[in-house]
Each structure stands twice: as structure tokens, then as C-alpha cells.
N, C-alpha and C positions, 0 to 999 in steps of 0.2 A: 680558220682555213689556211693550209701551208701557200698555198698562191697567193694569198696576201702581205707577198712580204718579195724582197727584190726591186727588182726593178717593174713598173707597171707602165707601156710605154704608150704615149697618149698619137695617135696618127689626125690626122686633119682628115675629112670625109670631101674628096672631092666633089664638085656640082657644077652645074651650068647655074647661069644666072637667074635663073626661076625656082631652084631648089632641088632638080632632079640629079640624084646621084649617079658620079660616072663608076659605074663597077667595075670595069675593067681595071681604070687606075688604084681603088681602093684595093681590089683582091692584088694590084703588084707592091701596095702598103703594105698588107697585111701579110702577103709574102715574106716582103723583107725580116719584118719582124717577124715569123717565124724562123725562119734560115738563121737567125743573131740567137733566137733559143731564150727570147726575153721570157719572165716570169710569169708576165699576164699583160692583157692589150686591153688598155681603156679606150674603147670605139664609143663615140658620141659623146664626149666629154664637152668641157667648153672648146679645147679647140678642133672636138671635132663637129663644133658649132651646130649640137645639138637643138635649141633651140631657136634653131633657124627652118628646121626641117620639120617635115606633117608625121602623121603616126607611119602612114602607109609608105615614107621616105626611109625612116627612123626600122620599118621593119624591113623594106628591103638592102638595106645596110647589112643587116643584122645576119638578117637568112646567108647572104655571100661571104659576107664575115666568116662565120662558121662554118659556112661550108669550105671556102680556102685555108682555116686554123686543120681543120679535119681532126680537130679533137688535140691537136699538138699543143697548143696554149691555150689556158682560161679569158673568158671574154667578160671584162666590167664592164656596163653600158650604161649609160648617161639617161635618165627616165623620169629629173626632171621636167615638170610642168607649172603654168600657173594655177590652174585647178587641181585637186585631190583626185575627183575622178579620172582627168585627162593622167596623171599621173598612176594611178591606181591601172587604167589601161595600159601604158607605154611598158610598167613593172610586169603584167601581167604577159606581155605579149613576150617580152625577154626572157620571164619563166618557163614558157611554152616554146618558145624556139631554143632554149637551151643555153641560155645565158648563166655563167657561172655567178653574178651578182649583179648587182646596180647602182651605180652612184647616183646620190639623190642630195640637190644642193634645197636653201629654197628659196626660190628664185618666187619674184612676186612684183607687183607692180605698186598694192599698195604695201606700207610697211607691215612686217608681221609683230606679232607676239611672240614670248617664248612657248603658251600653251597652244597659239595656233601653230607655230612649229611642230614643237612635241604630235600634238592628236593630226597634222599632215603626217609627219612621217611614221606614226604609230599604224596608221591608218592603208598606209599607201602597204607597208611590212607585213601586216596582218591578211589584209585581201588579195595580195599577188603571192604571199607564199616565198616571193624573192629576194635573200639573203642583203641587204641592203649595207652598204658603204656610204657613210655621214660624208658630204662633200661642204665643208666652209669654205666659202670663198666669198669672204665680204668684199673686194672689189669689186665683184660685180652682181651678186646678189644684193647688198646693202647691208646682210644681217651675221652679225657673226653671233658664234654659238660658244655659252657661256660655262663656265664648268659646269655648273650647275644643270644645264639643260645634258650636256654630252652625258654625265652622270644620270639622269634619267633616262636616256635614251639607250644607254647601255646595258639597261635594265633587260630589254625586250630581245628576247631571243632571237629574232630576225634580224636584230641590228649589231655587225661583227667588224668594225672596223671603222676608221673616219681617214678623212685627208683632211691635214690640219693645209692654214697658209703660211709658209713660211717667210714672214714678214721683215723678221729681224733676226740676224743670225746670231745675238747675241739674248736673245730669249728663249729660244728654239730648248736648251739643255732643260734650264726652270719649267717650261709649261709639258715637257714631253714626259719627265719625272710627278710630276703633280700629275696627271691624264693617268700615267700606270697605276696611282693608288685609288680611283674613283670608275676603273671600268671592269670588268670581269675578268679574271686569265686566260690568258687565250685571243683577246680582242685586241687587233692589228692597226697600230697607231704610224700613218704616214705621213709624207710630206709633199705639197706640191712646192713650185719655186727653184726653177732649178738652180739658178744662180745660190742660194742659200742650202741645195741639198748636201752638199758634202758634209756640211755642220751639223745637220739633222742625222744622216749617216751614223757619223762620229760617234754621235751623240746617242745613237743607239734606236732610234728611227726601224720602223718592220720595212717600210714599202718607201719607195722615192716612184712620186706618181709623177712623169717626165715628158715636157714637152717635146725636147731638143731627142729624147728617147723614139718616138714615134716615126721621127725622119733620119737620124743617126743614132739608133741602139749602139754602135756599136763600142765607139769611147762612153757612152751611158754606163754600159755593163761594164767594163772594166774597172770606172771608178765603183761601182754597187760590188763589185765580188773584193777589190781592195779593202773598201770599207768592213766588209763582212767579216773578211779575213783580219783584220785588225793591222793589217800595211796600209797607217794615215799618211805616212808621208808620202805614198803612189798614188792614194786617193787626191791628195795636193795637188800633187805636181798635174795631173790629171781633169783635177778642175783650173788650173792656172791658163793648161792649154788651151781652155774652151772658155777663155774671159772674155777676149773678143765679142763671142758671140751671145754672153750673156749682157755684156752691154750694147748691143744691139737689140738685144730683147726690150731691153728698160727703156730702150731710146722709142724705138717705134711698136712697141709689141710682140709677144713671142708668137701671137699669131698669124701678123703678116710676116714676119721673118721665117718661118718655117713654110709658109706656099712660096714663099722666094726660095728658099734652099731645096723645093722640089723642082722646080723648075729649071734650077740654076744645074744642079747636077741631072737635069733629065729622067727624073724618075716619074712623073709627069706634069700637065701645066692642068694648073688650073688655079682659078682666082677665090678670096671669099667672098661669103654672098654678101651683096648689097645690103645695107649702104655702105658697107664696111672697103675700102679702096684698098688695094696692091701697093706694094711698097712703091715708090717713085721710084724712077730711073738713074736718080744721083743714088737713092741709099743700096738701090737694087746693085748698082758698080763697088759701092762700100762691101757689100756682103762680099761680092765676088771674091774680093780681093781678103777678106780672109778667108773664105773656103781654102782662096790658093794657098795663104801661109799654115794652114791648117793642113792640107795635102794629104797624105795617106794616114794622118792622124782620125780622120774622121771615119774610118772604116769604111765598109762596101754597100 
């Protein structure tokens, strides 16, 4: 599917501290990202702290989502769960409100299998009908996914794409070339991580699935259309500007760093949900202070 590939820009799902989503703030996310003309909007991702939230949360997201896109951008949604069935719902409800795919990590408490993997997401693909996107994220899932399993999973027609993690930017070239000979043509191989996306870009990467995207598309997209365009050295210089705040990211989380940068610039407040804390007041001044040297580099 051509929407898998660009930039896919991951927003944070605002809440009060009980889990109920403030929609106003989300539809002026989901705005932004419209108006920047990003590729596709992953809503309910991890940082849009997906499982943090109940199905009837998860669907009113979804509903306003869509209805503020108005059809102008593709919506990936996040439909991880710990059960198959709770999962098989959350996929099904996305199908049904019109969600263009689903990321599906797999998240679990106890450790899985590869074949409990596989028959979850075989499973989850087949009774919701919805176009699924393989989400690895062994940091916080616990499981990564082994060529061998993506290769099977590639297999199933419902399954057209993955987000790889990109861990090591000096691996990213070997395992993105190996992934092309073991999955079908056609199937859209991306990368989360943004501190490492330019490499993965480079490197010939369909999608850069973006945190730092979500609350400023708009140096996002310029390094994705350089990269595209095969101007590495703008794509550089482009991720050089925005080091700062990938080593913020590494230091406290790109999660808390991105509700600071909504707040900071006023696009709106709101915290994540417990137990998860707000950046502190020393590092919340640290950000400040590159937003400033960063300045009209950060787009609108």
C-alpha cells in the first residue's frame, strides 16, 4: 500500500489522569499533521500510549481522529493487546470505523513463542479483515521478531508491512537487505527510532515511523523528501540540527520529551498517564532551551 512508505507521524493521545481522552487537544494533533501533508498518522502507537487506554477510549480516538483527517491522511492504529480476542476486537473496531491499517506489536506479560506469535497475529489478521503492520519493538514488548518468524508472517496476505527497531545504525543497511529477500514485493519495510532514521532512510527504508514526527512533522518531512530524493547530505545536515533532541530522547524518553514539547510550545498540556511522570522542571528548562536554539527550524 503506497501510504506505507514516508513519513508515518506518531502523535501522543492526550488524557486526564484516569485515561479519558481530551479530543479537542488530539483533533488540534491531528490537525497539525494534516496541514504538514505527512504520509500517514500512527494514532495509538506506543507513544500514543495505546495500552494505557480501554477499547471504548481506543474507539473514541479513533472516531475524531478520522473525522478531523476527513479522509486527507491514512490512519495506522495501534490494536495491540494482551489477549488475541481483546486484540481481534480493537483490529476489528478499526476495520469498521475505517482505519487504513493496524500496528500490532506483541505485547504480553508472560514470555511468548515464536508460534504463539505467528497463530496471535495470524489470527488477529484473519478475523478483523484489517490490513496489519508487524510492530518489533523489543524494548518494550520483550520479544523480537526473528527472520524467520517475519518470513512467515509475510506469508499471509493481511500482513503488508513491519516497523523494524532501529537499534544500531550501523546494522540497519545488513538486516533491511536481508528482510527485502524473505518478504513478498510489495511489502513496506520501516523504521522506528528516530535518532537512527536517517540511516535507515539512506539506506533505502519505505516508512520512518516518527516520534519527534507526531509533534514537529515538519523538519521530519524535510529530512524524508531529502532522503527520498537522494540529497544525503540535506538529509545530514537535517538530522545534525535535531541532535539535541534526540539526545534528550535517549536521556529521559521520547515519550516524556514529546508532552514537554507540546506544552512547551502550547499546542497543548497534558501529562502521561500514570505511573508514568512528566519530565521534571530541570530537564523540562533543558528542553526549553533547545526548542530556542532550534527556533524557526522546528516548523509550525
Amino acid at each position: 500500500m503506497a501510504f506505507l512508505s514516508g513519513l508515518s507521524a506518531f502523535p501522543i493521545t492526550p488524557s486526564d489522569s484516569d485515561g479519558g481522552v481530551d479530543i479537542l487537544a488530539l483533533r488540534k494533533l491531528i490537525a497539525r499533521l494534516c496541514a504538514a501533508k505527512v504520509d500517514s498518522i500512527g494514532l495509538l502507537g506506543s507513544t500514543g500510549t495505546y495500552m494505557y487506554l480501554s477499547r471504548e477510549e481506543r474507539r473514541r480516538a479513533l472516531c475524531d481522529a478520522l473525522d478531523e483527517t476527513g479522509g486527507r491522511v491514512p490512519l495506522v492504529i495501534g490494536v495491540g493487546a494482551l489477549r488475541t480476542d481483546e486484540a481481534v476486537k480493537c483490529a476489528s473496531d478499526a476495520k469498521a470505523l475505517g482505519a487504513a491499517a493496524g500496528l500490532l506489536a506483541a505485547v504480553s506479560y508472560t514470555p511468548l513463542t515464536e508460534d504463539e506469535v505467528f497463530e496471535h497475529f495470524s489470527t488477529v489478521a484473519r478475523d478483523s479483515g484489517l490490513p496489519i503492520v508487524i510492530y518489533d519493538n523489543p524494548a518494550n514488548s520483550h520479544f523480537r521478531f526473528t527472520p524467520a518468524l517475519i518470513e512467515r508472517l509475510g506469508q499471509l496476505p493481511e500482513i503488508l508491512a513491519i516497523k523494524n527497531s532501529a537499534d544500531r545504525a550501523d546494522a540497519i543497511k545488513g538486516q533491511l537487505e536481508h528482510q527485502k529477500t524473505i518478504v513478498p514485493k510489495g511489502f513496506s519495510i520501516g523504521y522506528s527510532g528516530d535518532w537512527n532514521a536517517t540511516e535507515a532512510l539512506i539506506a533505502g527504508a519505505d516508512t520512518w515511523y516518527s516520534v519527534l514526527g507526531g509533534i514537529l512533522p515538519d523538519p521530519c518531512l524535510r529530512m524524508v523528501r531529502a532522503a527520498q530524493h537522494g540529497d544525503h547530505a540535506e538529509a545530514h545536515r537535517i538530522d545534525a540540527t535535531l541532535a539535541p533532541v534526540w539526545e534528550l530522547f535517549k536521556t529521559f524518553s521520547s515519550l516524556r520529551v514529546v508532552y514537554a514539547i507540546a506544552e512547551l510550545l502550547e499546542i497543548c498540556s497534558a501529562e502521561p498517564p500514570r505511573p508514568i511522570k512528566p519530565l521534571s522542571a530541570a530537564a523540562k528548562c533543558q528542553l526549553a532551551g533547545v526548542l530556542d536554539r532550534l527556533g524557526s527550524g522546528v516548523g509550525s
